[in-house]
C-alpha positions as CSV (number, residue, x, y, z in Angstrom):
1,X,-54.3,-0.9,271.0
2,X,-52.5,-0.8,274.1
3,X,-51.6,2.4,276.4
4,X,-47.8,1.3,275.8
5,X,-48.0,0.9,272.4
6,X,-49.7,4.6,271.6
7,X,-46.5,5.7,273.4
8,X,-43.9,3.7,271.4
9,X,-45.8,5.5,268.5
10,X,-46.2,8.9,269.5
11,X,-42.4,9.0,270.1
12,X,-41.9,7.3,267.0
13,X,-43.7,10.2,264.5
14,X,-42.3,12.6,266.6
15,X,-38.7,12.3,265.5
16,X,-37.7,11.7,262.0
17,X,-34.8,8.8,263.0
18,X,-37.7,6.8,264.7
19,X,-40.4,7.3,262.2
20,X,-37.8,5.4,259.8
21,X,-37.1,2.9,262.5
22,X,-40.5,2.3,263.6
23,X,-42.0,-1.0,262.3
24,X,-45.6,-1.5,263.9
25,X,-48.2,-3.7,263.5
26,X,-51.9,-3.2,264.5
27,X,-56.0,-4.8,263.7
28,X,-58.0,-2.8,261.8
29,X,-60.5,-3.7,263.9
30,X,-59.0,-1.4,266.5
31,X,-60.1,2.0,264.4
32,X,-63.4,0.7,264.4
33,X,-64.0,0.3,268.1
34,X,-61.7,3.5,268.6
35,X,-64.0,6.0,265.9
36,X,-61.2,7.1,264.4
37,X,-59.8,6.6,261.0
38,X,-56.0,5.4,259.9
39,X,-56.2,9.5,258.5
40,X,-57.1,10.6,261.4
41,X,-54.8,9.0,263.7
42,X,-51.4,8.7,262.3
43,X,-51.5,11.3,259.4
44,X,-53.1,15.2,260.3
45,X,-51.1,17.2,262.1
46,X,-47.9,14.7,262.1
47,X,-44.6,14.7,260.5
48,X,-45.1,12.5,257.6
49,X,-43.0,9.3,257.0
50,X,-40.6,10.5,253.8
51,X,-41.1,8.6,250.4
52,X,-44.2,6.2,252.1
53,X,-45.1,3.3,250.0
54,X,-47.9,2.2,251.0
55,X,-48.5,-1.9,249.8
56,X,-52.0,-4.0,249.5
57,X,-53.8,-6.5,247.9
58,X,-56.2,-6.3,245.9
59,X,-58.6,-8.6,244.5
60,X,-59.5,-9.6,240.9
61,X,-57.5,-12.0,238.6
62,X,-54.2,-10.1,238.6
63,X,-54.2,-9.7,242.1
64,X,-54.5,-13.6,242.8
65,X,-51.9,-13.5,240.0
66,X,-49.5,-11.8,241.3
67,X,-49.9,-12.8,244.9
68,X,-49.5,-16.8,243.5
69,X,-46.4,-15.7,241.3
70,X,-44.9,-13.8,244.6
71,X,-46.1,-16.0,247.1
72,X,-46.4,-12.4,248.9
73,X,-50.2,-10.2,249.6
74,X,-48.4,-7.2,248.3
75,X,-50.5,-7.0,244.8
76,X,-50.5,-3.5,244.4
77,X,-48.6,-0.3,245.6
78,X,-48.7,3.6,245.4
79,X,-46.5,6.3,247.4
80,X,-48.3,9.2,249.6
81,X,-48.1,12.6,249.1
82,X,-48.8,15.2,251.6
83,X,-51.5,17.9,251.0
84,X,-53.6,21.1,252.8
85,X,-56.6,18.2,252.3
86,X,-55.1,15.6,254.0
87,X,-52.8,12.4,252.6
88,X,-53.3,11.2,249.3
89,X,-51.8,8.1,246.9
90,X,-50.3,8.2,243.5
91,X,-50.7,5.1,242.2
92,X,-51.2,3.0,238.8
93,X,-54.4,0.9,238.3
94,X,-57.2,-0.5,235.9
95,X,-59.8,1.0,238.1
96,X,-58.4,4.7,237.8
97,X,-57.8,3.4,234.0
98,X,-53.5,4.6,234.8
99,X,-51.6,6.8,237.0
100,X,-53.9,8.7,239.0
101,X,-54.3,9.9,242.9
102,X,-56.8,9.2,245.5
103,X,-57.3,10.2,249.2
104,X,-55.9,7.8,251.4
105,X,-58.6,6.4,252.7
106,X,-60.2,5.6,250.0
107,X,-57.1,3.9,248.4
108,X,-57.1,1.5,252.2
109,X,-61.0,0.8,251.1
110,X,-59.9,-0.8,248.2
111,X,-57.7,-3.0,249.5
112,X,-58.4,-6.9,250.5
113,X,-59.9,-6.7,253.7
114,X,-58.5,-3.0,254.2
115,X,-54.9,-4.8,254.7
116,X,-51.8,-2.4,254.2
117,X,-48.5,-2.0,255.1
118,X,-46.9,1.1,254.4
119,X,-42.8,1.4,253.8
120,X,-40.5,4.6,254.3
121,X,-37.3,4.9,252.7
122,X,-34.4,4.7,255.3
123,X,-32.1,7.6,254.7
124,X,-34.7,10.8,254.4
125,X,-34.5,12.5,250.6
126,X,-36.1,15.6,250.9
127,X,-34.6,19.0,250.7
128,X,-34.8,20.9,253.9
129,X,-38.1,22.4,254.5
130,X,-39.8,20.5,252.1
131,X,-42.6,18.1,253.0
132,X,-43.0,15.5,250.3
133,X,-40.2,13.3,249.2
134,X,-39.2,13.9,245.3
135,X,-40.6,10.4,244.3
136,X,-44.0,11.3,245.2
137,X,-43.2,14.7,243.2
138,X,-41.5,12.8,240.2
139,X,-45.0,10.7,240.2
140,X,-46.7,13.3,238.4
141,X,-44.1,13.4,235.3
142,X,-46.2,9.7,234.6
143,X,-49.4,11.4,235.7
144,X,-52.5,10.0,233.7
145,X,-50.4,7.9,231.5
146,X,-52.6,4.7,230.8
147,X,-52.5,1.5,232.8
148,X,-50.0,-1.2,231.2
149,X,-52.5,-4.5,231.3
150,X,-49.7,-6.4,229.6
151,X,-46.7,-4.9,232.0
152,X,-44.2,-4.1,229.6
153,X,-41.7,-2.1,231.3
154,X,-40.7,0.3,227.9
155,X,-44.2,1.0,226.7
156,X,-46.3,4.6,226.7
157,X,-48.6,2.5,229.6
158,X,-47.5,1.7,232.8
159,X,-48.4,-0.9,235.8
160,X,-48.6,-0.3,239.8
161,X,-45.1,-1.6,240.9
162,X,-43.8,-0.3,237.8
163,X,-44.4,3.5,238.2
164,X,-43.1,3.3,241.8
165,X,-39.8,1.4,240.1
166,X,-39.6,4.3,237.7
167,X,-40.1,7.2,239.8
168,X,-37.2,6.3,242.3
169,X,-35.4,5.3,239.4
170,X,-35.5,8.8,238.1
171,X,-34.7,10.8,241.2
172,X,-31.3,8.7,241.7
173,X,-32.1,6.6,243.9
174,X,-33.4,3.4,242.2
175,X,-35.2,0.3,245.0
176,X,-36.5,-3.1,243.5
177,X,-35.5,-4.9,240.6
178,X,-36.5,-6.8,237.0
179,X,-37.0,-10.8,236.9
180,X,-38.2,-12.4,234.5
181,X,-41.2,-14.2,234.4
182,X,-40.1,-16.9,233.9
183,X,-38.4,-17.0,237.3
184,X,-41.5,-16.1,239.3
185,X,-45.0,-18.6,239.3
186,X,-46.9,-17.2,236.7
187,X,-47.3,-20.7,235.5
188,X,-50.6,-21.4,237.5
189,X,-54.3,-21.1,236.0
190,X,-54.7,-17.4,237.4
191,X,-50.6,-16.3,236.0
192,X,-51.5,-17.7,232.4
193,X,-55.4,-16.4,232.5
194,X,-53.6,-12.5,233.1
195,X,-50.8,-12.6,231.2
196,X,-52.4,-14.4,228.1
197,X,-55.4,-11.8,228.4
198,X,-56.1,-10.5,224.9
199,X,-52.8,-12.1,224.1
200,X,-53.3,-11.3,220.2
201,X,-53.2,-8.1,220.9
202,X,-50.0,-8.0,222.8
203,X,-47.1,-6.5,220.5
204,X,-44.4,-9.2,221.1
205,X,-47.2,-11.9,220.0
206,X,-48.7,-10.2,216.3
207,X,-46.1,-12.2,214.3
208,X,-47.4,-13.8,211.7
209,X,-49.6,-17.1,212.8
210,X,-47.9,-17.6,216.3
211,X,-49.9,-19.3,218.8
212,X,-51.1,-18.9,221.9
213,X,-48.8,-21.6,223.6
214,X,-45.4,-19.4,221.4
215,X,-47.0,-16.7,222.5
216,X,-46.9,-17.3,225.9
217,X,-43.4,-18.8,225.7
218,X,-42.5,-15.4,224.6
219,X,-44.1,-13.8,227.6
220,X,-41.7,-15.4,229.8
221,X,-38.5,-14.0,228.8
222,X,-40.1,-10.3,229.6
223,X,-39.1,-9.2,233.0
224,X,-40.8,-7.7,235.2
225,X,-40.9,-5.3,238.8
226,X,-43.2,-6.5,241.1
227,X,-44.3,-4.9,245.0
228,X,-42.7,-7.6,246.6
229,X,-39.6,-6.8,245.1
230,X,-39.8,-3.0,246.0
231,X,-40.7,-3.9,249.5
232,X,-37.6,-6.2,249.9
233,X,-35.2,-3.7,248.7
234,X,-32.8,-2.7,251.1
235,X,-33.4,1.0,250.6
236,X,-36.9,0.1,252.6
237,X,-38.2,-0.1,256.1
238,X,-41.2,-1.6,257.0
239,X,-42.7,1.4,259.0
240,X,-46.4,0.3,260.2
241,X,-48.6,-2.7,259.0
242,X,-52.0,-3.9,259.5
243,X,-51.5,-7.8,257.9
């Protein structure tokens, strides 16, 4: 990383304005050679971005789902919170079994080739004083519910884009939106393998004798948030990225 550029960010986290203005891009390879972690280098002892979203992908079938159906490599999302032990992620996945936090890093190491890009909201929604947005507080009204394998936006479980949709949602200021999915390209052999997992067991297929083929049919009139469209919202900056 260049001298000019550690100077574009220094003055960037040290005013609020800028930190929302900001949009950076940077090699991971560059921590390596340097010794020093994304943690280390743009989170202690700085004024945090407010209401980060922090955007990956991650592999597995619904990743390579949802990056076909998007035609985006934002597969999976969470929002940070601040804490005396450094930055953490609420987020919603299978691997945590639902809604659950991790340290920052580690949530980067799971990541496709430790690819992210992390988003801040443009207008600043935390009271005065306070050091965490309210979505990243409202995240733990959804804390430990299940993960939603069959992303259905009104059950008890609930999917990655999903509880970040939901927790802006609930403070008043809502970012993203539902398609269907029928308008996005599910229809490919990775889209119909994920949604048409355990499809018998899905509640809007258990009618009496319907097949997999109705079943799927069904499937596409269900709509859907996905971290594509929360990243496009115009709410959203792009603040730093490493794709």
């Amino acid at each position: 990383m260049t001298t000019k550029l550690r100077r574009c960010l220094s003055l960037a986290i040290a005013a609020a304005a800028a930190i929302a203005a900001a949009a950076l891009s940077f090699s991971v390879s560059a921590f390596a050679e340097s010794g020093e972690s994304v943690v280390e280098r743009y989170f202690f002892d700085k004024i945090p971005p407010s209401g980060a979203l922090i955007f990956q992908q991650r592999d597995g079938l619904e990743g390579t789902a949802l990056s076909l159906a998007t035609e985006s490599p934002y597969t999976h999302v969470g929002i940070i919170r601040m804490t005396g032990g450094g930055p953490y992620v609420m987020q919603s996945s299978p691997e945590t079994l639902g809604v659950d936090e991790m340290p920052l890093e580690d949530f980067i190491e799971a990541g496709v080739d430790q690819k992210f890009a992390i988003y801040v909201t443009k207008k600043d929604y935390r009271p005065a004083g306070q050091l965490n947005s309210p979505a990243s507080l409202a995240a733990y009204d959804y804390y430990y519910f299940p993960y939603d394998d069959f992303y259905r936006p009104d059950s008890e479980a609930i999917y990655s884009a999903e509880l970040i949709f939901k927790i802006f949602r609930d403070i008043g200021h809502p970012i993203g939106h539902l398609r269907k999915i029928a308008d996005l390209n599910f229809d490919t052999e990775a889209g119909r393998r994920f949604l048409l997992n355990d499809w018998r067991a899905r509640p809007e297929c258990q009618s009496g004798g319907m097949s997999r083929q109705a079943c799927w049919d069904r499937i596409q009139a269900e709509a859907i948030v996905t971290p594509k469209d929360l990243a496009e919202d115009g709410k959203l900056k792009l603040y730093m990225t490493t794709f």
